[in-house]
ROZA-839450 format. One line per field, with one value per residue (C-alpha): residue in three letters; residue number from 1; chain; x negated, y, z negated. Coordinates in Angstrom, 3 decimals, always signed. Layout:
r [ALA | ...]
k [NUM | ...]
c [A | ...]
u [X | ...]
v [Y | ...]
w [Z | ...]
// end
This chain:
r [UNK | UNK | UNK | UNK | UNK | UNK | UNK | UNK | UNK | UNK | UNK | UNK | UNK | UNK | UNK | UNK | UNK | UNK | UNK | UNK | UNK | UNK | UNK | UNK | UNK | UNK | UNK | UNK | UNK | UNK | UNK | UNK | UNK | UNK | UNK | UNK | UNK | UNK | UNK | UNK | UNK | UNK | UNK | UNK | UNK | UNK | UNK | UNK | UNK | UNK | UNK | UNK | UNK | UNK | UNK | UNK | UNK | UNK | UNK | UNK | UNK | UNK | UNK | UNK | UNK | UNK | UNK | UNK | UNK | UNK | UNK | UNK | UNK | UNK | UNK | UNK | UNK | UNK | UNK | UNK | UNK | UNK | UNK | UNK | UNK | UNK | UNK | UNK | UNK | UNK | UNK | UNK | UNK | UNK | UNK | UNK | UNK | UNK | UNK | UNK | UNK | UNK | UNK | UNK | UNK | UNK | UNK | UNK | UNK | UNK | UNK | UNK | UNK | UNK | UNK | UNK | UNK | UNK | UNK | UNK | UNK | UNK | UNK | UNK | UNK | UNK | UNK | UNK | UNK | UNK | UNK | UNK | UNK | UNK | UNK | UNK | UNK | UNK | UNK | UNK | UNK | UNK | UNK | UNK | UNK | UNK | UNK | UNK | UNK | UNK | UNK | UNK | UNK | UNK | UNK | UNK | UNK | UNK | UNK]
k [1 | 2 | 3 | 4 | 5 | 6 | 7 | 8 | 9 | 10 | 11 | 12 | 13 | 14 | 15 | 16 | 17 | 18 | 19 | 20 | 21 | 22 | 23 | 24 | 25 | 26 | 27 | 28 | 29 | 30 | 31 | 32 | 33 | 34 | 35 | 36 | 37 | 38 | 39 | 40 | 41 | 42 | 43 | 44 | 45 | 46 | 47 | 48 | 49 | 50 | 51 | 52 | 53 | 54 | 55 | 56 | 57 | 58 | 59 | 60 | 61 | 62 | 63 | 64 | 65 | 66 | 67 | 68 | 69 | 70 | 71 | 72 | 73 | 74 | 75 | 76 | 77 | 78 | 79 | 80 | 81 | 82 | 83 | 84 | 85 | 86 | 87 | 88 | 89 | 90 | 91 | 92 | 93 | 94 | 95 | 96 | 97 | 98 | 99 | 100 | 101 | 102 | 103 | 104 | 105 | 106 | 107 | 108 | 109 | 110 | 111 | 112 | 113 | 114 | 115 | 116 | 117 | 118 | 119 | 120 | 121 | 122 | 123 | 124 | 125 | 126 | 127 | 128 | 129 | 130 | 131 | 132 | 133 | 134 | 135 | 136 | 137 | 138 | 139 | 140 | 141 | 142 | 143 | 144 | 145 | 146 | 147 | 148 | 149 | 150 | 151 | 152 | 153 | 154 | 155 | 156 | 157 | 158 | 159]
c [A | A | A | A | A | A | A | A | A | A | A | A | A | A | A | A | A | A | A | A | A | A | A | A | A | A | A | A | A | A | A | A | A | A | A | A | A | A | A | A | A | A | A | A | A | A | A | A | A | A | A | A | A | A | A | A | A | A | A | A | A | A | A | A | A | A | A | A | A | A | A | A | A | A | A | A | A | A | A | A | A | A | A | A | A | A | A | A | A | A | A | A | A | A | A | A | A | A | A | A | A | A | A | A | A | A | A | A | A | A | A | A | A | A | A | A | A | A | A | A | A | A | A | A | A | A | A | A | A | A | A | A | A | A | A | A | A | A | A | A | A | A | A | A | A | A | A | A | A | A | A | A | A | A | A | A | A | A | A]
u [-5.577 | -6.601 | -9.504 | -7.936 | -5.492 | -8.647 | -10.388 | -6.843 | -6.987 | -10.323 | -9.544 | -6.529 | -8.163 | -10.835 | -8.336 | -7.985 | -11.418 | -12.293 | -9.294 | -10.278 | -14.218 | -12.944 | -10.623 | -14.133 | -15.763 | -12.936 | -11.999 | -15.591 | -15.492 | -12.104 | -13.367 | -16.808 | -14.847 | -12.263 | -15.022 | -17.455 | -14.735 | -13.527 | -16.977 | -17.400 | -14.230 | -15.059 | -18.258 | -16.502 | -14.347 | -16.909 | -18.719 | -15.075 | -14.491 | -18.019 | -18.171 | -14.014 | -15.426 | -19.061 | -16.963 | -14.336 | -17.280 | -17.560 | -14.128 | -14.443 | -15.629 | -19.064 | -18.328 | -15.492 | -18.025 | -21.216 | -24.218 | -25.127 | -24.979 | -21.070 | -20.559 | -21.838 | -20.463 | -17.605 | -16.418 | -17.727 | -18.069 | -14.977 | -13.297 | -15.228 | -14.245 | -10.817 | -10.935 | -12.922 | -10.160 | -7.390 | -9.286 | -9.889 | -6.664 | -5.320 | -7.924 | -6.454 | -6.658 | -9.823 | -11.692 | -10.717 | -11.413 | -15.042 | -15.970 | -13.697 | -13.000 | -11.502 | -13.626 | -15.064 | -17.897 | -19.777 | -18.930 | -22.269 | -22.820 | -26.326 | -27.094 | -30.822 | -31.069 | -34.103 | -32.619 | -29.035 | -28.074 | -25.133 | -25.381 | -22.317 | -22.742 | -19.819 | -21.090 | -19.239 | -21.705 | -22.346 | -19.602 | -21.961 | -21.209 | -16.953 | -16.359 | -12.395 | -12.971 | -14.047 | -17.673 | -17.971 | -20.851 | -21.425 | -24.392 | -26.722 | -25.536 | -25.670 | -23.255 | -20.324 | -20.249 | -23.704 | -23.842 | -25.255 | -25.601 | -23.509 | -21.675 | -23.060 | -21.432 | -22.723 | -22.739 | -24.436 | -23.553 | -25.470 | -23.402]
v [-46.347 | -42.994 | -44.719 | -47.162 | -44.134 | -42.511 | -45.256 | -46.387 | -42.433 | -42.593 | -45.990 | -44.752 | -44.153 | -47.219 | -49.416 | -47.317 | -46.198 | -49.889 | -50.889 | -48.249 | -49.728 | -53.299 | -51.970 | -50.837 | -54.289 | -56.130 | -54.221 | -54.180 | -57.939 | -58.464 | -56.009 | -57.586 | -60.829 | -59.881 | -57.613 | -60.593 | -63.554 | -61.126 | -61.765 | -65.016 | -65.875 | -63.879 | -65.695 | -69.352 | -68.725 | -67.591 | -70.991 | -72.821 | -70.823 | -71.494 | -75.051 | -75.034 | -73.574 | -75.827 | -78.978 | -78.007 | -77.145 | -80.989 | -81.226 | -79.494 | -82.181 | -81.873 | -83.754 | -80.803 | -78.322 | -78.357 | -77.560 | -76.659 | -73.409 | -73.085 | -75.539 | -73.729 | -70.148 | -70.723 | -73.726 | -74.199 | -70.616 | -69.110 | -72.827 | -71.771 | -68.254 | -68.912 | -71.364 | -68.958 | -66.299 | -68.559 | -69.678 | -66.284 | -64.710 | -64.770 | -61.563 | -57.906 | -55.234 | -53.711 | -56.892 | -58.619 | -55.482 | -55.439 | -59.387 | -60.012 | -56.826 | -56.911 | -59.993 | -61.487 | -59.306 | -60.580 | -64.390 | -64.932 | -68.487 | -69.801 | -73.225 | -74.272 | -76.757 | -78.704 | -80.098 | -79.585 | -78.119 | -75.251 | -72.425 | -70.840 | -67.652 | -64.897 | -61.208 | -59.072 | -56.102 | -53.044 | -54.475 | -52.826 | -49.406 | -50.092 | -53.028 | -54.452 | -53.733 | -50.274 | -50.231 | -48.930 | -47.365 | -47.736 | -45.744 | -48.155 | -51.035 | -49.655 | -50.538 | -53.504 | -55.710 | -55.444 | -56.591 | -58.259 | -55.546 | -57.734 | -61.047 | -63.563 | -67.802 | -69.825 | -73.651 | -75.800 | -79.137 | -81.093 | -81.653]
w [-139.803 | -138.459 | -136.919 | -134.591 | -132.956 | -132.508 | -130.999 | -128.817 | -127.636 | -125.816 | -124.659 | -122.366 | -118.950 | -118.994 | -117.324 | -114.396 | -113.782 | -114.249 | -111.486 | -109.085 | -109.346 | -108.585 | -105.896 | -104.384 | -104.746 | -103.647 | -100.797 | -99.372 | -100.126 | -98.027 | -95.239 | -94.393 | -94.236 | -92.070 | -89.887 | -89.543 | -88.832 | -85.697 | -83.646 | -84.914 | -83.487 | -80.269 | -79.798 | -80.339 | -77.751 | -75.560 | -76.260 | -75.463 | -72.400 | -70.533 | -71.726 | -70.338 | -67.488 | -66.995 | -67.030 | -64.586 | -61.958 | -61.850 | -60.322 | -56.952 | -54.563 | -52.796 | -49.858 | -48.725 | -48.137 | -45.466 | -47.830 | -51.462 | -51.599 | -49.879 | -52.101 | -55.710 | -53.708 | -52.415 | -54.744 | -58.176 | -59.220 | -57.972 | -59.770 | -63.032 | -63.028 | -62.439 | -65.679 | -67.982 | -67.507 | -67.955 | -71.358 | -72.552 | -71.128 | -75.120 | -75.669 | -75.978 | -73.008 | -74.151 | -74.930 | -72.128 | -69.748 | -71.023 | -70.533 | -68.271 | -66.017 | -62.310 | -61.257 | -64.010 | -64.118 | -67.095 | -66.567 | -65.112 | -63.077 | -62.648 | -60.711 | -60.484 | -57.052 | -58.362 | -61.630 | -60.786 | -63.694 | -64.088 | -66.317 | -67.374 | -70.000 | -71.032 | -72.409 | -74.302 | -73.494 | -76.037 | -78.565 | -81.275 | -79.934 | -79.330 | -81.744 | -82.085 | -85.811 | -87.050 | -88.922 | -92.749 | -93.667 | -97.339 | -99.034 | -100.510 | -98.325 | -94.787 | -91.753 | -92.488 | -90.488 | -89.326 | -85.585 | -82.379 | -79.484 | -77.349 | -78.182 | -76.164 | -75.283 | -72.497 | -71.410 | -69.029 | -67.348 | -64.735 | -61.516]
// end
């Protein structure tokens, strides 16, 4: 009898040690989830937004403008711009400053004359260095979530 108190007495703290291990696990676990679904999400809507953008450049109407390049300068980009911030207007202050900023800085528009083709790519530069979700860094595992230097969408159409 005296040899299952003993044994009941230096089994009183294993539960709690063994919790406060599996909180460890578990909230790694639910972190790198959570930390790696963020730029996912970031760089889908990038994706939506240029390819939102691409095929609205195939709405303005050639024939208003004198030549190709008024017509991909003064029409289609501005058009595409205008679309790519309405589609990523949802993003917070800071995100949308960085991809965004005062005139769609790092929407970049590309249009190649001999194939006819239109680029459209979105950058979220240095998002490595100020990501939305803070980094871990675990001993033995290294940085959580482990990143791109910037998050990157683009989409092409031929006009």
């Amino acid at each position: 009898m005296q040899r299952k108190a003993t044994s009941a007495k230096l089994q009183k703290g294993a539960a709690a040690i063994e919790a406060a291990l599996m909180f460890v696990i578990f909230f790694t676990l639910f972190y790198a989830i959570v930390s790696y679904s963020l730029p996912l999400l970031l760089v889908q809507a990038f994706n939506h937004a240029a390819a939102s953008g691409a095929r609205s450049a195939v709405a303005v109407e050639p024939d208003a403008f004198t030549d190709t390049d008024s017509y991909i300068q003064s029409g289609v980009i501005p058009r595409v711009r205008t679309v790519v911030g309405n589609t990523l207007g949802w993003l917070p202050d800071s995100a949308s400053q960085a991809v965004l900023g005062d005139n769609n800085s790092q929407v970049q528009v590309n249009f190649d004359q001999a194939t006819g083709v239109l680029g459209v790519s979105i950058v979220y530069p240095a998002y490595r260095e100020s990501p939305m979700v803070p980094t871990l860094s675990l001993p033995g595992i290294g940085d959580i979530p482990r990143l791109p230097q910037d998050l990157r969408g683009s989409a092409s159409v031929t006009l």
